[in-house]
Z-matrix of the N, CA and C atoms (Angstrom, degrees):
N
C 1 1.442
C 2 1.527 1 108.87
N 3 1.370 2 106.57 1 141.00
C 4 1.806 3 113.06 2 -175.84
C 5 1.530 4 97.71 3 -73.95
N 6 1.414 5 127.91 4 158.78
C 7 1.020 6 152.08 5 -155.02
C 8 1.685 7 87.10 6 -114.50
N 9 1.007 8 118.96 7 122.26
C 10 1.673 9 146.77 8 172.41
C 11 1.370 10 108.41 9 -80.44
N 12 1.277 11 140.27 10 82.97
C 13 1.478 12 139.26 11 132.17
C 14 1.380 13 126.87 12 -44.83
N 15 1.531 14 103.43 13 129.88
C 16 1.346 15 99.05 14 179.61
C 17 1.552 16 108.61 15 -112.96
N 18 1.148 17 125.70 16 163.88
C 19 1.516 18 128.14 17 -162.39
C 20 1.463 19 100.60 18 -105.37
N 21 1.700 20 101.83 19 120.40
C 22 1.681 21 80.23 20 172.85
C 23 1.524 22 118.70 21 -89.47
N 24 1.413 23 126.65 22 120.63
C 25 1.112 24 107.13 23 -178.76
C 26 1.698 25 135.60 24 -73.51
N 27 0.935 26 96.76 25 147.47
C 28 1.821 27 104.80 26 -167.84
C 29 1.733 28 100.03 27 -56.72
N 30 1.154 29 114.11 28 145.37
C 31 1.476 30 138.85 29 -172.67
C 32 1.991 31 95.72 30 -66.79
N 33 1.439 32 112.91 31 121.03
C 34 1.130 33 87.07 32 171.49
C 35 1.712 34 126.95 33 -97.25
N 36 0.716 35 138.70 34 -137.26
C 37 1.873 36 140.08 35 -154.37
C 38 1.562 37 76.50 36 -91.45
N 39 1.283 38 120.99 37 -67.87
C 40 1.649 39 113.54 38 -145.69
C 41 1.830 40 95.29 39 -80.56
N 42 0.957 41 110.88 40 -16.01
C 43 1.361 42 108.40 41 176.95
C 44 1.489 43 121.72 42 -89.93
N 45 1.352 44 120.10 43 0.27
C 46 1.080 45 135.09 44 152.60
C 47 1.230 46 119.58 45 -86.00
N 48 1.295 47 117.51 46 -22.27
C 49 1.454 48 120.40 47 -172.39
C 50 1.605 49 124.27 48 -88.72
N 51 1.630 50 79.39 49 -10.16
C 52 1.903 51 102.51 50 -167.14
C 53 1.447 52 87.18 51 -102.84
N 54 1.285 53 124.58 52 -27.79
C 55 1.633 54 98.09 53 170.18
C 56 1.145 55 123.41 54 -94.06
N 57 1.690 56 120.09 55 -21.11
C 58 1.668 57 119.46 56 166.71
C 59 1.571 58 101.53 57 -56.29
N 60 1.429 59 138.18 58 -44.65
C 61 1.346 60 132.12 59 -178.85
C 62 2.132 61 107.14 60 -45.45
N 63 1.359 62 76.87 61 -53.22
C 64 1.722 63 85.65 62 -169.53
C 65 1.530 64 115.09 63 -54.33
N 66 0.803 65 102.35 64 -34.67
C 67 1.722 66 105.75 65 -160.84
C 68 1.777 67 110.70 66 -131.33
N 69 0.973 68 105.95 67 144.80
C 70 1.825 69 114.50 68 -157.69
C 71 1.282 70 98.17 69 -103.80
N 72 1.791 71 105.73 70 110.10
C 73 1.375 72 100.24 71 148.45
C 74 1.332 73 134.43 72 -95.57
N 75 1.404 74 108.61 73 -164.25
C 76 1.803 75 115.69 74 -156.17
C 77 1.486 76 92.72 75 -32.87
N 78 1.408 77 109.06 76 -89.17
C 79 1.480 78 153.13 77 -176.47
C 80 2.001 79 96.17 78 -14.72
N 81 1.622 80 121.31 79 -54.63
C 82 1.282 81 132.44 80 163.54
C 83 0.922 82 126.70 81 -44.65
N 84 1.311 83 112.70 82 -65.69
C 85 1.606 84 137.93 83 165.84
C 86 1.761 85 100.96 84 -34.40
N 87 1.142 86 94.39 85 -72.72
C 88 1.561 87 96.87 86 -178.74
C 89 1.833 88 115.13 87 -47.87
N 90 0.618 89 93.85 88 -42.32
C 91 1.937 90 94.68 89 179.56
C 92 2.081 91 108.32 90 -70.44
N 93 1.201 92 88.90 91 -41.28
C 94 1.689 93 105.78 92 175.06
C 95 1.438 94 99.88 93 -43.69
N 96 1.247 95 115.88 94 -58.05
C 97 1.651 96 136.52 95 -141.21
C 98 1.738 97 96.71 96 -110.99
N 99 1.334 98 108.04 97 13.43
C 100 1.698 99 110.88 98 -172.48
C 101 1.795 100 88.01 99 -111.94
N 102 1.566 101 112.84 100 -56.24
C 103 1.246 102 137.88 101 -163.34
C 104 1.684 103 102.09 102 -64.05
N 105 1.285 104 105.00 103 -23.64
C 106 2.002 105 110.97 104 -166.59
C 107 1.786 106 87.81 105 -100.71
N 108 1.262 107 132.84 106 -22.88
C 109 0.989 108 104.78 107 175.69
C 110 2.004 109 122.50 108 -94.53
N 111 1.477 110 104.69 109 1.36
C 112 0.777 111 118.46 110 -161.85
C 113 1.564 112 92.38 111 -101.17
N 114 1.112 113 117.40 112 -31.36
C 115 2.045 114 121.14 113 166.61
C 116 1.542 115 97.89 114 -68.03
N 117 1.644 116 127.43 115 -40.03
C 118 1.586 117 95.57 116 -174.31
C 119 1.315 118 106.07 117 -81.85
N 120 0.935 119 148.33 118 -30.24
C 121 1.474 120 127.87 119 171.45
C 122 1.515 121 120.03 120 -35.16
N 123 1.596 122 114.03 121 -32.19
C 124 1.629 123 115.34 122 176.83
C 125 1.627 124 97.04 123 -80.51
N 126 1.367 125 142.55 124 -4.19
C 127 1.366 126 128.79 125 171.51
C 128 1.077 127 157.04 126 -88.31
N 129 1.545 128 94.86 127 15.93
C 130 1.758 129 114.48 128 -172.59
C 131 1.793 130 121.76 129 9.45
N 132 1.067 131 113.97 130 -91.46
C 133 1.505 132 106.87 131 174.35
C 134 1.602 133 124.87 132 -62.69
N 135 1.479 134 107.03 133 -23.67
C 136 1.589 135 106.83 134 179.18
C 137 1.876 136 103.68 135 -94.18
N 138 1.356 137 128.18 136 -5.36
C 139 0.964 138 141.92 137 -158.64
C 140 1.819 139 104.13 138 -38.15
N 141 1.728 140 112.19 139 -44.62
C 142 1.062 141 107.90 140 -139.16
C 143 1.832 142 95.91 141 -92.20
N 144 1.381 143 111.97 142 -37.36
C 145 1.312 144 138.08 143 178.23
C 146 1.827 145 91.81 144 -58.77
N 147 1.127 146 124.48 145 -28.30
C 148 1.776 147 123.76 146 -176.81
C 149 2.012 148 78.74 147 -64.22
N 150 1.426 149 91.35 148 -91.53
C 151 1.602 150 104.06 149 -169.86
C 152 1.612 151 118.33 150 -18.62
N 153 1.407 152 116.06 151 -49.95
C 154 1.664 153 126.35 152 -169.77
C 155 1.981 154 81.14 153 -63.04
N 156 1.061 155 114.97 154 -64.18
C 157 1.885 156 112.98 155 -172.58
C 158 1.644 157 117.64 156 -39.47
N 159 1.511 158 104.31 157 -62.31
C 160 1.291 159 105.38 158 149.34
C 161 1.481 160 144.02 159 -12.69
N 162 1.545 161 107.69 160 -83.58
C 163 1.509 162 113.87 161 159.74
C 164 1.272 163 112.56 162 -49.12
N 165 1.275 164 121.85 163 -68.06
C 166 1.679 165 119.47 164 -163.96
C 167 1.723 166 107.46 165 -48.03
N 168 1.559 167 110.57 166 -26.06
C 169 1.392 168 100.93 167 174.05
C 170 1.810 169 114.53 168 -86.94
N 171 1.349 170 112.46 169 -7.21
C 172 1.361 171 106.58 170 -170.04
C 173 2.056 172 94.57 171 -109.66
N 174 1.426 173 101.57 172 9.27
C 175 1.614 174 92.38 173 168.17
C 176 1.279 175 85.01 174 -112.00
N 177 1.514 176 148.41 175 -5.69
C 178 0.963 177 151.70 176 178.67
C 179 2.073 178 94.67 177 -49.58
N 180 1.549 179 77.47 178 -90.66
C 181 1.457 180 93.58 179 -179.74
C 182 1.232 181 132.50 180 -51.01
N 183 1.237 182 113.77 181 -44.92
C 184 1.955 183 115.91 182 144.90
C 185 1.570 184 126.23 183 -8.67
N 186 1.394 185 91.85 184 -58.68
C 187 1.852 186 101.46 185 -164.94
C 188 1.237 187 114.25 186 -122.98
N 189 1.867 188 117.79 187 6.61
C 190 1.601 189 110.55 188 175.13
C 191 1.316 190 130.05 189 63.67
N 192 1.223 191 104.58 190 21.03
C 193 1.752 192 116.73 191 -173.83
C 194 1.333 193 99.57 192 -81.15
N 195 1.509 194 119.36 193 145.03
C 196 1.238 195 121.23 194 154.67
C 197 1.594 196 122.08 195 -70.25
N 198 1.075 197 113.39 196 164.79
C 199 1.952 198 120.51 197 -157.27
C 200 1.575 199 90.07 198 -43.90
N 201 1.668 200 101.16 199 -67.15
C 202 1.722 201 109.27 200 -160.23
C 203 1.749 202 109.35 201 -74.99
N 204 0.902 203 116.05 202 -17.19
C 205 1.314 204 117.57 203 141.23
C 206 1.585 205 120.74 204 -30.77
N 207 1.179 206 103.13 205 -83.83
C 208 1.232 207 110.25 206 -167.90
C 209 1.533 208 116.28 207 -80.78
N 210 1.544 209 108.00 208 -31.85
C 211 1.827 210 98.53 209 154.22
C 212 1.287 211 134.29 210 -45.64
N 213 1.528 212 101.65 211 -44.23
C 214 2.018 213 103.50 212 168.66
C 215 1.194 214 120.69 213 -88.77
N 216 1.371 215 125.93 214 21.83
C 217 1.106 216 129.28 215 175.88
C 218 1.764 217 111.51 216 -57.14
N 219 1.018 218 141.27 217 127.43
C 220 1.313 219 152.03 218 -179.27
C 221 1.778 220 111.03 219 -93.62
N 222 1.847 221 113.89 220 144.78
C 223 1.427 222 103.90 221 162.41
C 224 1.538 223 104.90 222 -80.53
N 225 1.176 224 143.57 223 20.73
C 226 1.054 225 141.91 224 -171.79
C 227 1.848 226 103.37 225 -129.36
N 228 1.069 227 116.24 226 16.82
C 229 1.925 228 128.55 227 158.44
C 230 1.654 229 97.78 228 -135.16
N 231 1.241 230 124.54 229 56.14
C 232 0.982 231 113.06 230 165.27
C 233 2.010 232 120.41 231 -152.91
N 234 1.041 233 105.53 232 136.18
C 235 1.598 234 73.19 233 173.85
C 236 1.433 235 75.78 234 -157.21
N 237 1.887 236 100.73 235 -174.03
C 238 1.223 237 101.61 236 -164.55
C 239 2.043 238 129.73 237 -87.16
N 240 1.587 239 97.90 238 20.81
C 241 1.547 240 95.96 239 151.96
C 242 1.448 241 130.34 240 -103.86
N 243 1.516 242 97.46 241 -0.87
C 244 1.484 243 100.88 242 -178.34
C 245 1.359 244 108.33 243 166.82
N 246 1.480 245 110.56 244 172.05
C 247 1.923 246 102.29 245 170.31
C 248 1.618 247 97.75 246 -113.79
N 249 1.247 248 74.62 247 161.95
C 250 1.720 249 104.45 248 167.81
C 251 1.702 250 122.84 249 -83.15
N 252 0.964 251 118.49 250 96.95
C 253 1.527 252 110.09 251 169.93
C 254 1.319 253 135.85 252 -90.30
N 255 1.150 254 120.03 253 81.55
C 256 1.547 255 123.85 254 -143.49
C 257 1.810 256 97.03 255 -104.19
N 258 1.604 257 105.10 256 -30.91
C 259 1.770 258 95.40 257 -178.08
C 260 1.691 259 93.58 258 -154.58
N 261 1.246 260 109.96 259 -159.23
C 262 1.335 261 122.55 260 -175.58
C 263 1.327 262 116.34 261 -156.24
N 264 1.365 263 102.16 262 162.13
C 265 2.055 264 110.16 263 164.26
C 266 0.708 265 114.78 264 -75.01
N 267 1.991 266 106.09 265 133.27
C 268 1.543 267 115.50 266 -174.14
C 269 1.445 268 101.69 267 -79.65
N 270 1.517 269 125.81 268 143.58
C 271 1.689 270 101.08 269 170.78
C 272 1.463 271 99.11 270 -84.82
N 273 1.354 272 123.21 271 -16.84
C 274 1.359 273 106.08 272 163.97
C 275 1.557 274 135.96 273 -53.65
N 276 1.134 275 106.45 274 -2.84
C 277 1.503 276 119.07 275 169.51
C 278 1.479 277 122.83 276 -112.12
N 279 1.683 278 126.37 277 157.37
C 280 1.116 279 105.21 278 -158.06
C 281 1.580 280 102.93 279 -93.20
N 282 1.707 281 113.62 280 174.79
C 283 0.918 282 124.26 281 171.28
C 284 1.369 283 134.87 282 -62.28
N 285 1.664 284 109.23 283 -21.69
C 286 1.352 285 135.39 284 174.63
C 287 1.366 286 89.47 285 -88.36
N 288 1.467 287 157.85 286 -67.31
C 289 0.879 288 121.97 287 -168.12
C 290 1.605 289 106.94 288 -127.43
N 291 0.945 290 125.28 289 82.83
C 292 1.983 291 135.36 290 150.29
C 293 1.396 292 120.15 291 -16.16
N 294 1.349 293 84.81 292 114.27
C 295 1.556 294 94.65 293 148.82
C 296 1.489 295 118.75 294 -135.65
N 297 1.315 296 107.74 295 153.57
C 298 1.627 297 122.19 296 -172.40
C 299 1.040 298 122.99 297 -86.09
N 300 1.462 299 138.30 298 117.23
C 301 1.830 300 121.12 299 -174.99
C 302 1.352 301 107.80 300 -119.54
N 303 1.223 302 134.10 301 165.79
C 304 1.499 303 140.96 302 164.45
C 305 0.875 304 124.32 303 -20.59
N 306 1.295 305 140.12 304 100.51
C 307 1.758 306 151.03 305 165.46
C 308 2.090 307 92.72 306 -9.47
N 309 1.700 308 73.84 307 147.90
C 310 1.890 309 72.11 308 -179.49
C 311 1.827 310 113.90 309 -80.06
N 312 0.811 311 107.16 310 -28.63
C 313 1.956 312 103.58 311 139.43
C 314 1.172 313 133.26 312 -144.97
N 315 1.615 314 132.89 313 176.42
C 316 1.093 315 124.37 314 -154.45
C 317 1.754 316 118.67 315 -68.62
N 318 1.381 317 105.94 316 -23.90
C 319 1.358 318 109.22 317 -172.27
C 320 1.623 319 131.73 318 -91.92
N 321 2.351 320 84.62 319 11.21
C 322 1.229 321 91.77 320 -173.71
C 323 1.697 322 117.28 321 -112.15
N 324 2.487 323 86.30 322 19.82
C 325 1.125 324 92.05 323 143.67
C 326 1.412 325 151.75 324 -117.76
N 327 0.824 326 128.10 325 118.47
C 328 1.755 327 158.74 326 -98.53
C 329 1.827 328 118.25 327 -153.59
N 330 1.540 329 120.14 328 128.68
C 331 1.219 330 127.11 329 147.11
C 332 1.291 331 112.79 330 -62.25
N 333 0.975 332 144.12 331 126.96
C 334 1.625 333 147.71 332 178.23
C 335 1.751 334 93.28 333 -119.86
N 336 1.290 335 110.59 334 107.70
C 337 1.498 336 127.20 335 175.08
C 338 1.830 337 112.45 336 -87.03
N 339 1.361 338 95.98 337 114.02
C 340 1.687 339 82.74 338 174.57
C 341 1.466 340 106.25 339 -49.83
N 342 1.338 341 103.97 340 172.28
C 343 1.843 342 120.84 341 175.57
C 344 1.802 343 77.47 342 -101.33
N 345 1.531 344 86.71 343 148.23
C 346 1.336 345 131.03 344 -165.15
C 347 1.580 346 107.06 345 -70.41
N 348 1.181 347 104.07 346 -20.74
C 349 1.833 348 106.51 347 169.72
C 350 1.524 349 101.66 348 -116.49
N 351 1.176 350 117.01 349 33.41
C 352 1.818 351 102.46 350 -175.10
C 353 2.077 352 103.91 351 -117.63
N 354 1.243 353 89.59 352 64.30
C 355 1.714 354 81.03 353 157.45
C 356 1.402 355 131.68 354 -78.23
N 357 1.241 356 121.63 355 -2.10
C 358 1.171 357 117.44 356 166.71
C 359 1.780 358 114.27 357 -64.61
N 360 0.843 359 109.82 358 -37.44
C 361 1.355 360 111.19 359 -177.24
C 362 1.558 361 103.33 360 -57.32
N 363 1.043 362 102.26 361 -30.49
C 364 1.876 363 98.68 362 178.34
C 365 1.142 364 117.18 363 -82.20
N 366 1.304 365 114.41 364 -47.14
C 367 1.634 366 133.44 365 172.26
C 368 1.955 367 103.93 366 -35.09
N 369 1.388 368 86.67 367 -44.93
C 370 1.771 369 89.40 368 -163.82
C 371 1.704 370 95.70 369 -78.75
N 372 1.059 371 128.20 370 -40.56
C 373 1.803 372 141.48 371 174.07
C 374 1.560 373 97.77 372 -50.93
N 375 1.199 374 133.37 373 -31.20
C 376 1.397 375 128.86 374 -144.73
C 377 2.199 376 87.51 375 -107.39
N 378 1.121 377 70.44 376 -46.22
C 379 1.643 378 74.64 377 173.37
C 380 1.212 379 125.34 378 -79.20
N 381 1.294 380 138.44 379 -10.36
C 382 1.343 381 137.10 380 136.24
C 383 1.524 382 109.75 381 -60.50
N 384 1.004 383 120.70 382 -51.30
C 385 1.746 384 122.86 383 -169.66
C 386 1.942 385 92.30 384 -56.03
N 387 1.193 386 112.88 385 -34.23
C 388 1.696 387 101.53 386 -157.43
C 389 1.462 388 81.00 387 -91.86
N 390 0.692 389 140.77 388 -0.30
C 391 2.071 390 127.69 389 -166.24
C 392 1.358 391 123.19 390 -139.36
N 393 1.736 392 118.40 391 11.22
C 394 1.097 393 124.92 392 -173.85
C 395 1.675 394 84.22 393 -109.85
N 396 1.434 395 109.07 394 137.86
C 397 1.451 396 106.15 395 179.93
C 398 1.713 397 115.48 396 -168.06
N 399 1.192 398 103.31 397 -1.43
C 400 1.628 399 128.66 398 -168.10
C 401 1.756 400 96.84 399 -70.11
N 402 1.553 401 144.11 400 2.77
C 403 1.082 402 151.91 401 162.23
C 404 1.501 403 101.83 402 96.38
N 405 1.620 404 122.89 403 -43.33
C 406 1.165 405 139.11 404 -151.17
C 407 1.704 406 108.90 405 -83.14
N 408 0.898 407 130.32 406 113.14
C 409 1.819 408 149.30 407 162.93
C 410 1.691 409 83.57 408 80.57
N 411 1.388 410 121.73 409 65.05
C 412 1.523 411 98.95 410 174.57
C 413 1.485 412 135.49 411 -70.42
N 414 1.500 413 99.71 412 -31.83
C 415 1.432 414 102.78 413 157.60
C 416 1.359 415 168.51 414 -56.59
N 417 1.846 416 82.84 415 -1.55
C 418 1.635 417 111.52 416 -171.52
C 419 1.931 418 85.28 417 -115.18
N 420 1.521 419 96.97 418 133.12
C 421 1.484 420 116.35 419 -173.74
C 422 1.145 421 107.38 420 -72.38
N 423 1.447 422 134.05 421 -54.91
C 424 1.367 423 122.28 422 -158.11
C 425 1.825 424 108.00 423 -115.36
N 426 1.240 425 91.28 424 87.57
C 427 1.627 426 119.29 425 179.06
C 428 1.250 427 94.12 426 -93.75
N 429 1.913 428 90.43 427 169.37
C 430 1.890 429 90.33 428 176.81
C 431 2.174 430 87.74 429 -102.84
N 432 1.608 431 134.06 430 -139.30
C 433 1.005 432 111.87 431 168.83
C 434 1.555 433 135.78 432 -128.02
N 435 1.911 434 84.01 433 46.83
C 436 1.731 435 102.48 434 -179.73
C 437 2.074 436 72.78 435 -108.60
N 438 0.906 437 132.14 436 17.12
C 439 1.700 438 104.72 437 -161.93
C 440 1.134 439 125.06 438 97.84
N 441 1.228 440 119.62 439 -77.05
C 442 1.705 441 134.58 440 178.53
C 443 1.161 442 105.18 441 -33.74
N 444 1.868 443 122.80 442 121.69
C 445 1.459 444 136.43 443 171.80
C 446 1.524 445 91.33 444 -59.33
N 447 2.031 446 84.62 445 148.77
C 448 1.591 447 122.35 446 165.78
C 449 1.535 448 95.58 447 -48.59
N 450 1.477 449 111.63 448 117.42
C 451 1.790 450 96.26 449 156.15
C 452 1.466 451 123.72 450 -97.86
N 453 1.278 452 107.53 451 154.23
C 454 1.522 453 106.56 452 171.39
C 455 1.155 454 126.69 453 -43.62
N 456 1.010 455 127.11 454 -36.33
C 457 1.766 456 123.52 455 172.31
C 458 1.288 457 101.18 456 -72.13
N 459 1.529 458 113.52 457 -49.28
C 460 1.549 459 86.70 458 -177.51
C 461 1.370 460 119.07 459 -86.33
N 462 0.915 461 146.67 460 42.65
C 463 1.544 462 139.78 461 175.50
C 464 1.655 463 87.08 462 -128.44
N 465 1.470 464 135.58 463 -40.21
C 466 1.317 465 122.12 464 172.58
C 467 1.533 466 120.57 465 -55.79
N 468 1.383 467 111.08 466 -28.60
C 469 1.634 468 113.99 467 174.66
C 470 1.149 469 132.70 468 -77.96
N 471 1.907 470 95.19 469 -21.54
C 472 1.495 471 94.49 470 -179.16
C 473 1.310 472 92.86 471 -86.51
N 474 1.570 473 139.91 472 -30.13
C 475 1.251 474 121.70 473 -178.74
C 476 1.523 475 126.22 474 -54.95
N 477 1.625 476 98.50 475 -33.38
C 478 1.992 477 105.12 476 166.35
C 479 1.159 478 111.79 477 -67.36
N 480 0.838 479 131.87 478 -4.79
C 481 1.721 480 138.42 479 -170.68
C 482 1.423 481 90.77 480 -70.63
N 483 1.434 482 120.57 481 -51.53
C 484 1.652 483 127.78 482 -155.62
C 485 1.918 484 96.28 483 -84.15
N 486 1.429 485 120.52 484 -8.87
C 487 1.756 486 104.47 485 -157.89
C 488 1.701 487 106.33 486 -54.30
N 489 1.588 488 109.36 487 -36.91
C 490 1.651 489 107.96 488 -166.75
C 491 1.349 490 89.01 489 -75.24
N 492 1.302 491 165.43 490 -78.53
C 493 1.206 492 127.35 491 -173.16
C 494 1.724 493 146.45 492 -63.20
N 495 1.233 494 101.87 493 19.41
C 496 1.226 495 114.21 494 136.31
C 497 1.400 496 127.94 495 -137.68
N 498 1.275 497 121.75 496 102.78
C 499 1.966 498 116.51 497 -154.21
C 500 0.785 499 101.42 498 -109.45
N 501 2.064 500 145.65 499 8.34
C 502 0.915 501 141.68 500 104.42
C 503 1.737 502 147.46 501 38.98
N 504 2.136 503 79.39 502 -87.35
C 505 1.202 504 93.19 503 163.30
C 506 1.315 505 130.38 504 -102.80
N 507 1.344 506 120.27 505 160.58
C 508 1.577 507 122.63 506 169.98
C 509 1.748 508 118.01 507 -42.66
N 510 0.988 509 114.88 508 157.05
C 511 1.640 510 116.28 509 -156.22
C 512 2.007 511 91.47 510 -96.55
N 513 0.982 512 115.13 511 7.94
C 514 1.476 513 131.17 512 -156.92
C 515 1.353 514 99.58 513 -124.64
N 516 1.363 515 121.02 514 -21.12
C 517 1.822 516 125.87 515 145.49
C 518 1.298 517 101.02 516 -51.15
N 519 1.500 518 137.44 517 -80.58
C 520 0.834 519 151.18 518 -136.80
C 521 1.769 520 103.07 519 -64.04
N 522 1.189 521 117.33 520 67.72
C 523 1.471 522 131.54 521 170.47
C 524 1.579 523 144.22 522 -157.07
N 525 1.132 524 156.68 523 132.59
C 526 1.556 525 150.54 524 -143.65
C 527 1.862 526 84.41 525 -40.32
N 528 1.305 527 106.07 526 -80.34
C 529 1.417 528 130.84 527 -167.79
C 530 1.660 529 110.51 528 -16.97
N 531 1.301 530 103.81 529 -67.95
C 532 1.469 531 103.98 530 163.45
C 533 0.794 532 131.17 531 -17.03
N 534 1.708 533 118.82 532 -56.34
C 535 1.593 534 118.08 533 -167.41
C 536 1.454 535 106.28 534 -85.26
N 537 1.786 536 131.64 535 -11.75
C 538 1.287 537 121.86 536 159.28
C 539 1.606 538 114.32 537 -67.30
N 540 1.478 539 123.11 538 -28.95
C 541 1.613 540 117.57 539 176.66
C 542 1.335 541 98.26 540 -71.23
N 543 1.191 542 129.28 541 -16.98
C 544 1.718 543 112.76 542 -159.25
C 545 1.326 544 85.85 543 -105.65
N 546 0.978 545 163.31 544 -63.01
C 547 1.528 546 150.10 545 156.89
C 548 1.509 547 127.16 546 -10.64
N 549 1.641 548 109.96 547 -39.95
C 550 1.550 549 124.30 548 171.56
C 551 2.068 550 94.22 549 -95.10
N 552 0.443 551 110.82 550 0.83
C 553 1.592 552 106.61 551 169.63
C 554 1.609 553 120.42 552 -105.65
N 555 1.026 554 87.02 553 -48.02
C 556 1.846 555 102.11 554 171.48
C 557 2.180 556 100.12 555 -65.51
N 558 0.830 557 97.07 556 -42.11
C 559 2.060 558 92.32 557 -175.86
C 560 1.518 559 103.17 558 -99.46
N 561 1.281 560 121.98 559 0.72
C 562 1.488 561 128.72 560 163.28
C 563 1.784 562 100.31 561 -66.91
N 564 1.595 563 100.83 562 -75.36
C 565 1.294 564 116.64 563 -174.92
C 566 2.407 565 115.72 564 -53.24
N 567 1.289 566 107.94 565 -50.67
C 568 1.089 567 125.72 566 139.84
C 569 1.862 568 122.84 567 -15.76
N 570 1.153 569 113.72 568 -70.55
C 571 1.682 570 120.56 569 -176.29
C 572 1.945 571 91.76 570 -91.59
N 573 0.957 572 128.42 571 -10.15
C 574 1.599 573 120.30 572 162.80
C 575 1.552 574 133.79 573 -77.66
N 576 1.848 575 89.02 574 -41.33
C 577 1.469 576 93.28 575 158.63
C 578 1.383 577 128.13 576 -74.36
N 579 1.192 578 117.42 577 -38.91
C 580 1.644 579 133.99 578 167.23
C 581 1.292 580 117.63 579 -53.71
N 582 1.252 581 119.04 580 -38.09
C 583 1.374 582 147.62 581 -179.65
C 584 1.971 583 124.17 582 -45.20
């Protein structure tokens, strides 16, 4: 029997356009992460909890982690070639006090190796390690700075916070999730050109 190829068809104009909306590249990212630092300066007392949101969304996008992924991330799965993703935050558990449950499948547990030019990802790790100090969940990196993990609702709201300055994109960017498609889109496109 002949072997059946299937054709992939080429992405068309609007279907390119519906995924540049969806998912943030470099160039986006950068304005995203220009615009959030330019709101904490208006936050005096919330100033610092702006910044911790910030990073956690720009190690977000860095390393393609899913939310609870990267909420239970531990300084103790991490070192400096990469982290360990061995489990995650339940959202069934609270933010004041965490617990970690089974990756949402098995193969999504994983060495995750920084890329070989990505010190930022450490930079931002190093700066939680020097500024987390409130006694409470110390071992989990991306706290806000009473302790209590970033939650998903709130890190999705502060990301809508930013949609009117960029109106651009779809209002359906504006979520944790996103920045894991734009991470697998960005090294999709990446290993194609290289490719």
């Amino acid at each position: 029997m002949s072997e059946l190829r299937i054709k992939k068809h080429k992405k068309t104009q609007s279907e390119y356009d519906k995924l540049k909306d969806k998912c943030f590249f470099s160039e986006q990212m950068e304005v995203l992460l220009n615009h959030m630092k330019e709101f904490e300066k208006t936050q005096n007392a919330k100033q610092e909890d702006c910044v911790r949101k910030r990073l956690f969304i720009e190690f977000i996008y860095l390393n393609g982690n899913r939310y609870g992924e990267g909420a239970g991330l531990k300084f103790s799965t991490v070192n400096h070639g990469g982290i360990w993703i061995k489990d995650q935050y339940s959202r069934k558990s609270s933010v004041k006090n965490p617990i970690n449950k089974q990756t949402k499948t098995l193969t999504s547990r994983r060495i995750k190796a920084f890329e070989n030019d990505d010190t930022r990802s450490k930079e931002i790790i190093q700066w939680f390690l020097d500024h987390n100090n409130s006694g409470i969940n110390d071992d989990y990196i991306f706290v806000r700075k009473n302790g209590h993990l970033l939650s998903d609702d709130t890190m999705n709201r502060y990301l809508h916070r930013f949609e009117k300055q960029m109106p651009d994109k779809l209002s359906s960017s504006f979520v944790m999730h996103s920045l894991r498609n734009s991470y697998i889109t960005r090294r999709r496109y990446r290993n194609r050109n290289h490719g």
